[in-house]
C-alpha positions as CSV (number, residue, x, y, z in Angstrom):
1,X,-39.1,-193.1,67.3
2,X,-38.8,-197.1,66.7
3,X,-37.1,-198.9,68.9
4,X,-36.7,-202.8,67.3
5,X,-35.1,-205.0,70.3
6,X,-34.5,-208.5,68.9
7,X,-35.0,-211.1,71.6
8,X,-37.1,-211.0,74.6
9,X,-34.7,-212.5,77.4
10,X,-33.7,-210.5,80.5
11,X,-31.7,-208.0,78.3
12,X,-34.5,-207.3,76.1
13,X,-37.1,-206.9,78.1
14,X,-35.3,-204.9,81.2
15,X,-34.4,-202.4,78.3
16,X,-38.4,-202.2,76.3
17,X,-39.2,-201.5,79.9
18,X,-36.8,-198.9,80.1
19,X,-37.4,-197.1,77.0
20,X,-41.1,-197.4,77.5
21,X,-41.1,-196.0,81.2
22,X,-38.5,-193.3,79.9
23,X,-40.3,-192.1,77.0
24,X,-43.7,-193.7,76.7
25,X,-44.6,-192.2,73.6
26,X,-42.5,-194.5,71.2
27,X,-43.1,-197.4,69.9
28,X,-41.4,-200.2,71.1
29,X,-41.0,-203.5,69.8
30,X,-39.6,-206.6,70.8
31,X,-39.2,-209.8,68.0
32,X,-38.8,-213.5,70.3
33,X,-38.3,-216.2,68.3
34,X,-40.3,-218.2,71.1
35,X,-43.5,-218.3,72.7
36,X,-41.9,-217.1,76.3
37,X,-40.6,-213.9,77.0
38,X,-38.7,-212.4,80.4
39,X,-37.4,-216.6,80.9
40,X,-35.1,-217.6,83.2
41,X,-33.3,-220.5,82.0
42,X,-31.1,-220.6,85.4
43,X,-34.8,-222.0,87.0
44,X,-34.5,-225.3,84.4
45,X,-33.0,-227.7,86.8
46,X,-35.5,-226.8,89.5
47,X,-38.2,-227.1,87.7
48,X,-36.7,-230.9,86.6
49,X,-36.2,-232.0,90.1
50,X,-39.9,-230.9,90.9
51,X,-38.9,-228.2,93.8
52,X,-40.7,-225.8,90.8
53,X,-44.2,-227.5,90.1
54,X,-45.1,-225.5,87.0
55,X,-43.2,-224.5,83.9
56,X,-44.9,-221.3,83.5
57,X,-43.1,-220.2,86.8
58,X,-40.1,-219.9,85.0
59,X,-40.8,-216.6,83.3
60,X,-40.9,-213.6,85.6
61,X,-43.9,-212.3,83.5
62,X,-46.1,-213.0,80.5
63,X,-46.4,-211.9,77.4
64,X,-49.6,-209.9,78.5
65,X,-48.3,-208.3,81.3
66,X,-45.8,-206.4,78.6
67,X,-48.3,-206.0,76.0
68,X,-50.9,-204.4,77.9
69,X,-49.3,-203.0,81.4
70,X,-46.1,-201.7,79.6
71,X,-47.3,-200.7,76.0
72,X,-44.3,-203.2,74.7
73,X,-45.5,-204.4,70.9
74,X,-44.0,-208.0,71.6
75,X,-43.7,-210.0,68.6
76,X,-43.6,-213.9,70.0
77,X,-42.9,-216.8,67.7
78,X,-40.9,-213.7,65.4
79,X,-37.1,-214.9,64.0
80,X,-35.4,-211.8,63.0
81,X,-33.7,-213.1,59.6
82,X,-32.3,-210.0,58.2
83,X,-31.2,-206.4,59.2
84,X,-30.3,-203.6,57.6
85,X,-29.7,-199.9,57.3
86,X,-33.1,-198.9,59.6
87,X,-35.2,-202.0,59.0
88,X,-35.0,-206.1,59.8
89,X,-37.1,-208.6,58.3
90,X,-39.1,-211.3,60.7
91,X,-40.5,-214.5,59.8
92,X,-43.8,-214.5,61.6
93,X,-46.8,-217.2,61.2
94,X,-44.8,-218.9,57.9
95,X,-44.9,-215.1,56.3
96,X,-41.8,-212.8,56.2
97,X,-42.3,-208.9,57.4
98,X,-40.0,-205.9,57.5
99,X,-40.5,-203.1,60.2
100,X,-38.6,-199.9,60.3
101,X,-36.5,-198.9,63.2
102,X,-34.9,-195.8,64.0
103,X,-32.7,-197.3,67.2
104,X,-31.9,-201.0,67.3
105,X,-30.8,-203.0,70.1
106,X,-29.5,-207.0,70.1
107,X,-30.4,-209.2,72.8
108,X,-30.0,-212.6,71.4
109,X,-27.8,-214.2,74.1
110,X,-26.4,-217.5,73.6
111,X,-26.6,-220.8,72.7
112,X,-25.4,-224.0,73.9
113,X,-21.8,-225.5,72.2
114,X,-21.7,-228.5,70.4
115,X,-19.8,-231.5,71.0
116,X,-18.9,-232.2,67.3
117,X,-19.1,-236.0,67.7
118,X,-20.6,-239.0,66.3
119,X,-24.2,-239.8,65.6
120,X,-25.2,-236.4,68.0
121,X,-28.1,-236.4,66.3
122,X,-30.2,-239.0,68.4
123,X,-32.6,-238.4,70.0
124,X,-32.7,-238.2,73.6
125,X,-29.3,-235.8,73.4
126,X,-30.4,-232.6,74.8
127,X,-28.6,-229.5,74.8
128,X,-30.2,-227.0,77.2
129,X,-30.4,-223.5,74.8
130,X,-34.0,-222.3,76.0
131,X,-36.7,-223.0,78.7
132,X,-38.5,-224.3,76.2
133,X,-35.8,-227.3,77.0
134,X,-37.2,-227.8,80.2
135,X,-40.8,-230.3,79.7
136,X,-38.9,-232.2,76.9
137,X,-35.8,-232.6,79.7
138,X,-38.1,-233.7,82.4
139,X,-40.6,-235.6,80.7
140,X,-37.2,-238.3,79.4
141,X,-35.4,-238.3,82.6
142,X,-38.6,-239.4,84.6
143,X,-38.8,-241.9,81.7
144,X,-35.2,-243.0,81.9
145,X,-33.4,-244.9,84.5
146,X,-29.4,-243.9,83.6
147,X,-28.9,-240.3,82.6
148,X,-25.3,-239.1,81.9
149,X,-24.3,-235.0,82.0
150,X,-21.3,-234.3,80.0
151,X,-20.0,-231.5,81.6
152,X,-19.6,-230.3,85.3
153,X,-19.9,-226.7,85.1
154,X,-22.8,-224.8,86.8
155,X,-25.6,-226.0,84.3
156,X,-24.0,-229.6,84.7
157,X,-23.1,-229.4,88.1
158,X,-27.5,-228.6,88.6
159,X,-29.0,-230.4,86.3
160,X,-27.2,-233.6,87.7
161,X,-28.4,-232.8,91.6
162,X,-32.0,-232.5,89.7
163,X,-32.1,-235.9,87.8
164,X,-30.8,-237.7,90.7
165,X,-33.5,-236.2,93.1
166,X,-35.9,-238.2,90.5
167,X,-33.9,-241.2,91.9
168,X,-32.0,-241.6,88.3
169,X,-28.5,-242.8,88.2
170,X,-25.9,-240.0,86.5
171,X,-22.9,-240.0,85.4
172,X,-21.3,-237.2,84.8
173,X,-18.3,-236.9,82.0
174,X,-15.9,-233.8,82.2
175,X,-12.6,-233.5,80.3
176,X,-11.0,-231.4,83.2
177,X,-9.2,-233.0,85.9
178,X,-11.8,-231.7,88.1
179,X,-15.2,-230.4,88.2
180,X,-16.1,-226.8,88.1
181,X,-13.2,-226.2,86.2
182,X,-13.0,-222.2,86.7
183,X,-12.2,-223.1,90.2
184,X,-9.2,-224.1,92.5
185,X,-7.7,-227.2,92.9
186,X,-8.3,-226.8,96.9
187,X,-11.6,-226.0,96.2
188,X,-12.8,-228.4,93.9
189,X,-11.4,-231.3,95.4
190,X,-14.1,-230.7,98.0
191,X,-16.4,-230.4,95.6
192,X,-15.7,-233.5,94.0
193,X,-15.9,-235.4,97.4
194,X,-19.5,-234.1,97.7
195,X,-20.6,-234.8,94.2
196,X,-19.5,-238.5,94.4
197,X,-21.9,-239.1,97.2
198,X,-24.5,-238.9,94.9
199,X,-23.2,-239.2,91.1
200,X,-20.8,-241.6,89.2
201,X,-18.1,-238.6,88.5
202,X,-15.9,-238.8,85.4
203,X,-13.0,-237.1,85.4
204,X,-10.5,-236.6,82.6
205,X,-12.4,-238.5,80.1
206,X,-13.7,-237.1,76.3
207,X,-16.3,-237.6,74.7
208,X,-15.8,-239.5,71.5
209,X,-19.7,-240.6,69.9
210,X,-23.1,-241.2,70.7
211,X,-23.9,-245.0,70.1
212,X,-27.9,-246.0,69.6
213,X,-30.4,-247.1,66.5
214,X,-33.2,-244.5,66.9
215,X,-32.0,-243.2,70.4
216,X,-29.3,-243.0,72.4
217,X,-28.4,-245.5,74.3
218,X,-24.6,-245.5,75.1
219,X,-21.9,-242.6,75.3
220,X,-18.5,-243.2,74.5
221,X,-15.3,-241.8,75.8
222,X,-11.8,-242.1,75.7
223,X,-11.7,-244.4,78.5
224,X,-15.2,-246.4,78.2
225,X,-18.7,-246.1,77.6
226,X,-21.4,-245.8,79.9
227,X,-25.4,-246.9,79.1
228,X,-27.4,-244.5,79.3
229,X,-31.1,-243.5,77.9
230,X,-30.8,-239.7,78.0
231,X,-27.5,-237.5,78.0
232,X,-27.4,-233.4,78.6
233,X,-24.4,-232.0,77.2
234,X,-23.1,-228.5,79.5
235,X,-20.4,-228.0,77.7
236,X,-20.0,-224.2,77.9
237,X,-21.7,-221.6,74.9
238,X,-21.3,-219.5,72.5
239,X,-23.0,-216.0,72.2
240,X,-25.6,-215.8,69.7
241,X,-24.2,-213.3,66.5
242,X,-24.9,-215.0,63.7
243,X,-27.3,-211.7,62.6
244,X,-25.0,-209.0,64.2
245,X,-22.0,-209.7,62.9
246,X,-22.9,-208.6,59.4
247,X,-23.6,-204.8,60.8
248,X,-21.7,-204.6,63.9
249,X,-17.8,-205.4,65.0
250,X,-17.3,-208.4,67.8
251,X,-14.8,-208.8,70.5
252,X,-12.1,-210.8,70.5
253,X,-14.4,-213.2,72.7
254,X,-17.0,-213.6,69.5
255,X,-19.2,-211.5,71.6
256,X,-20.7,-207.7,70.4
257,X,-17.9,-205.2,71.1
258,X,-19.5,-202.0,73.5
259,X,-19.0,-199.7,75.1
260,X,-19.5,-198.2,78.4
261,X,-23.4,-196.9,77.6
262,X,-23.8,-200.7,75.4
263,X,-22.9,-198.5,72.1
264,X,-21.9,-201.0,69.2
265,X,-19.4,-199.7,66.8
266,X,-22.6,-198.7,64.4
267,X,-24.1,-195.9,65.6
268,X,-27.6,-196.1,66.9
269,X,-27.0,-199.6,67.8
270,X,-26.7,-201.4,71.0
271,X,-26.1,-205.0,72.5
272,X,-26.8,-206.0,76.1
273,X,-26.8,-209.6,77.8
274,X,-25.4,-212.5,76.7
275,X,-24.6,-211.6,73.1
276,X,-22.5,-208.7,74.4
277,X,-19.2,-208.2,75.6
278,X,-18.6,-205.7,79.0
279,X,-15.5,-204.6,81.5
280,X,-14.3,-206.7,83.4
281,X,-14.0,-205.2,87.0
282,X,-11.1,-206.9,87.6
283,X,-9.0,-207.1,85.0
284,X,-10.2,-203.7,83.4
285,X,-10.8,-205.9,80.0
286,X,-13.3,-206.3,78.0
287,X,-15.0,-210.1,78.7
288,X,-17.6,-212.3,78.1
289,X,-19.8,-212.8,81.3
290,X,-23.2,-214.6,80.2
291,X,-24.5,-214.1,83.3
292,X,-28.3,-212.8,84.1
293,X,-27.6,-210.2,86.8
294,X,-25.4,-208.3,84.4
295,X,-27.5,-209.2,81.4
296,X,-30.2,-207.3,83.0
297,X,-28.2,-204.4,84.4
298,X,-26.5,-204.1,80.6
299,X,-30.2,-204.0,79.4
300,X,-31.1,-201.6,82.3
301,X,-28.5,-199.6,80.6
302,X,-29.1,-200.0,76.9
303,X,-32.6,-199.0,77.6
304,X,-31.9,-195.8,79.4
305,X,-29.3,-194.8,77.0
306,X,-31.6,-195.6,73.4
307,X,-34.3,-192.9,75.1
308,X,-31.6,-190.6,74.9
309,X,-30.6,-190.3,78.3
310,X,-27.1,-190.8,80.1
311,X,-25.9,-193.9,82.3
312,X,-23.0,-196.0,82.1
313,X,-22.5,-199.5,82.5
314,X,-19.1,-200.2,84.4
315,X,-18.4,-204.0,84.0
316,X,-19.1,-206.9,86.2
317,X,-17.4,-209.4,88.1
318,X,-18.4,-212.8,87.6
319,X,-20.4,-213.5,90.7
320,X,-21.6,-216.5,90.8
321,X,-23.2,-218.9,93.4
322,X,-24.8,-222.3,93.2
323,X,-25.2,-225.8,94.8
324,X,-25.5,-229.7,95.3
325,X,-27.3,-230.7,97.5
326,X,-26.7,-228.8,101.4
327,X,-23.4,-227.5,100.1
328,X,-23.3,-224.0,98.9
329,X,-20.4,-222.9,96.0
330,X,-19.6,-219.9,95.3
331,X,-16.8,-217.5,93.2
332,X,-16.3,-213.6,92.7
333,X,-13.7,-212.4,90.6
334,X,-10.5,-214.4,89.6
335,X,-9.2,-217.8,90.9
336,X,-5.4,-217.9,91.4
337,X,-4.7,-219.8,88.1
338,X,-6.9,-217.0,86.2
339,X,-4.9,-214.5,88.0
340,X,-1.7,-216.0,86.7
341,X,-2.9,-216.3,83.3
342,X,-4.0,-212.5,83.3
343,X,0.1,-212.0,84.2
344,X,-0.7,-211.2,88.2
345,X,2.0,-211.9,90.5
346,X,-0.5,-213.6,93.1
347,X,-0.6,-214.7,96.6
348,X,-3.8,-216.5,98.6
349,X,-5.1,-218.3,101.3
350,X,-7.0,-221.0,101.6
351,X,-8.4,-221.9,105.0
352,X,-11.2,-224.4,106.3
353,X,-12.9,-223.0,109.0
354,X,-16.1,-222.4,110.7
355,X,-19.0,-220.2,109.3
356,X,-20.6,-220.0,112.9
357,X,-19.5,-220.0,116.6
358,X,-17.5,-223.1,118.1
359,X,-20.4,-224.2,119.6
360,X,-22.7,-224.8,116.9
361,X,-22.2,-228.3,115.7
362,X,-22.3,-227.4,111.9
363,X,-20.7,-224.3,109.6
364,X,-17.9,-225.9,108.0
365,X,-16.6,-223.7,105.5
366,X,-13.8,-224.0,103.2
367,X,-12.5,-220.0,101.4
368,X,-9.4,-219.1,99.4
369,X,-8.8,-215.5,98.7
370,X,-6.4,-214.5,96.1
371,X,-4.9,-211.2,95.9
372,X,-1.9,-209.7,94.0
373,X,1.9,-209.2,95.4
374,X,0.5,-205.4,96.5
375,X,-2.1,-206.7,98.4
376,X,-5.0,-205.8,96.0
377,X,-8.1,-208.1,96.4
378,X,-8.9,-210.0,93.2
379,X,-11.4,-212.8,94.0
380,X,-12.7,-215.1,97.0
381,X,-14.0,-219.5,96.3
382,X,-15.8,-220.9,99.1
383,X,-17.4,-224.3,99.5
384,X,-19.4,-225.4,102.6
385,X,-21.9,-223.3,105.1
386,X,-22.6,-219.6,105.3
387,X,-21.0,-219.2,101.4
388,X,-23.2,-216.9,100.1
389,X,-23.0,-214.0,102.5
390,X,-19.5,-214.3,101.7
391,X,-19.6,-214.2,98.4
392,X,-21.6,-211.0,98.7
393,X,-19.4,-209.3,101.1
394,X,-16.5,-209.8,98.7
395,X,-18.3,-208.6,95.3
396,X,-19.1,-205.3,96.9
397,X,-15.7,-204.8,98.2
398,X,-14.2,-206.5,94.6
399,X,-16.3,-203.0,93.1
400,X,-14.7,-200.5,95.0
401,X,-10.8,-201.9,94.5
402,X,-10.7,-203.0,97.5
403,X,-7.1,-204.6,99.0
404,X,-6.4,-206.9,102.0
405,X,-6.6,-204.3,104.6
406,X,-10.1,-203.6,103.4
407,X,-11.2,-206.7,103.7
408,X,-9.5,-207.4,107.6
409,X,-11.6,-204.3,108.7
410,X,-14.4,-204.6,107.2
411,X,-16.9,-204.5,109.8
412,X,-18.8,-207.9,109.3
413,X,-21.3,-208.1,112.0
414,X,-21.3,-210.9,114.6
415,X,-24.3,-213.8,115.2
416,X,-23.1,-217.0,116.4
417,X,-25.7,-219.2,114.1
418,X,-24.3,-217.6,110.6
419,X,-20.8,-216.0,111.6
420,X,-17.9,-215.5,113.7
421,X,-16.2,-213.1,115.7
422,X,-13.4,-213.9,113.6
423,X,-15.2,-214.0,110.0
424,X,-13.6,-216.6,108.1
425,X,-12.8,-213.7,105.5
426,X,-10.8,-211.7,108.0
427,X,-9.0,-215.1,108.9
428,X,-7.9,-215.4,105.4
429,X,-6.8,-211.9,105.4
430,X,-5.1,-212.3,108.4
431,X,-2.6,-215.2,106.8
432,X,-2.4,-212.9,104.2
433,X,-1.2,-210.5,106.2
434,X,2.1,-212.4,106.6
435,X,2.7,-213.0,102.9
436,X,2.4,-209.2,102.9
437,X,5.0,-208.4,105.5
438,X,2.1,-206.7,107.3
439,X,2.8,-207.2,111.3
């Protein structure tokens, strides 16, 4: 059998590892239109701030190592320009060739969105689609002096923390009224406190043009303009379709419709990772999550599935965790106003607590749990100390259904440095408890 996968990423290669392990005998191939495979853009701003010395760190493995440890036939520097009924054509080394394949798999993730504004073209406006961003990021913010983010999502949120640990100046621009816009008001008014120790924060302003004669050197907005000698725009993304859409169906998110064993609607074709839709746990939907935990369990799952074997993929739940600076953020599952917008009748808690005992002098942690009218759980925020064991505890319940009750008994264990007696999530529970009529 031929197995064409078409992009190297998480998804890709998690699934040519599969295949290979699973049935060793076929040939495998992988076409990257880069020179990196198995990258992990998510280490970009830590390689910027300099707490990763070298850029080669940023991919888990090399091309060798899949090449001649895992039998993979990796085509690097390979753009897949056209598929078809059992074949695609790649542009390799300025030549175009066409390979057969008998099982076909996309793993082209996403890309960066565009602002669609004036003069966007300039140089020194980076948009951060590939590792390959990273030395070209790097090498003009050690240069600069004022750097300005537009946008104060995750990738925003830590690639501002990185340029400023340069010692630049930032500014970051986001059209919300508050940063980290997926989450609570509660919640990211804390955030925002923390962030304008250390950044000139924007809120509530757009983006209107780029102003500069080779380079940019001033962005505009609908309140003012701010000077600036490098700008990274984190404006959210789009998944990367362009080729799949001509053979396959997409979702109503503009992501590859699948199903449950990452199945397109053509048979003997899969999608897995970014370019893909899946469940969400939650909602029972299918979503977009472009995350890289499920992009490498989806790929996990492709791969075992294109060998001819049986596993199913059952959604995810949007776990996610970052940082600025010593304060740890962190969400799983739905914030109260996604709730509502998904029709839930909601109720939740929001509490600011400690994350260890009384007598430690730090620990501050801020949660909100939000759960529906019958008491099922449907997503925890937290902001502060001891965040990410939370955030953990909550995902594993969040997979198994769990409600309120669950989450009062379960049987978090007790060690004054990290945690409580009474765990700040069974404190939230507890309030809920009222809301519940629940004595």
């Amino acid at each position: 059998m031929n197995i064409a996968i078409i992009g190297g990423g998480a998804a890709g290669m998690t699934a040519a590892s599969r295949v290979k392990a699973l049935r060793p005998e076929w040939n495998v191939m992988v076409f990257e239109k880069t020179n990196f495979v198995s990258h992990a853009p998510c280490g970009i701003p830590f390689y910027v701030s300099g707490i990763v010395e070298y850029f080669e760190e940023l991919c888990t493995y090399d091309v060798s190592y899949f090449r001649m440890e895992r039998g993979i036939d990796v085509h690097t520097n390979s753009k897949v320009i056209e598929v078809g009924e059992g074949y695609l054509v790649a542009e390799e080394d300025g030549k175009e060739r066409r390979y057969e394949w008998d099982k076909l798999l996309f793993t082209t993730g996403s890309r960066a969105k565009n602002l669609d504004v004036k003069r966007e073209e300039l140089e020194g406006v980076l948009y951060l689609n590939h590792i390959t961003s990273a030395e070209k990021v790097k090498n003009l913010a050690l240069k600069a002096e004022n750097v300005v983010v537009i946008g104060s999502g995750y990738i925003g949120v830590e690639m501002a923390e990185a340029i400023t640990r340069l010692g630049k100046k930032v500014t970051i621009i986001e059209m919300a009224e508050r940063p980290l816009p997926e989450y609570d008001a509660e919640i990211a008014a804390i955030i925002k406190s923390e962030m304008e120790k250390f950044v000139n924060l924007r809120l509530g302003e757009k983006v209107v043009a780029f102003e500069g004669k080779d380079r940019v050197e001033k962005v505009i907005t609908n309140k003012g303009d701010y000077k600036c000698e490098l700008v990274i725009v984190a404006v959210g993304s789009h998944p990367n379709t362009e080729i799949a859409k001509k053979i396959v169906e997409l979702g109503k998110s503009g992501a590859i419709k699948t199903n449950s064993r990452m199945e397109t609607s053509r048979g003997g074709v899969y999608a897995a990772g970014d370019c893909a839709e899946s469940l969400n746990i939650i909602t029972g939907k299918p979503d977009w999550i472009p995350l890289a935990t499920p992009a490498n369990k989806m790929g996990y799952v492709a791969g075992v599935n294109i060998a001819g074997y049986e596993l199913h993929y059952p959604g995810s739940l949007k776990s996610q965790i970052t940082s600025f600076y010593n304060t740890e953020i962190g969400k799983v599952g739905l914030s109260e106003y996604e709730a509502m917008r998904e029709g839930y009748e909601i109720i939740s808690s929001f509490i600011t607590t400690k994350s260890t005992a009384r007598y430690f002098m730090d620990g501050l942690i801020h949660l909100k749990v939000v759960a529906d009218r019958n008491g099922k759980l449907l997503g925890i925020q937290a902001v502060g100390k001891g965040v990410a064991m939370r955030i953990y505890a909550v995902s594993a319940l969040l997979y198994r259904g769990a409600n309120i009750r669950d989450l009062f008994f379960t049987d978090f264990p007790y060690y004054p440095p990290v945690s409580r007696v009474w765990d700040p999530l069974v404190v939230a529970a507890r309030n809920l408890f009222r809301k519940l009529g629940i004595p």
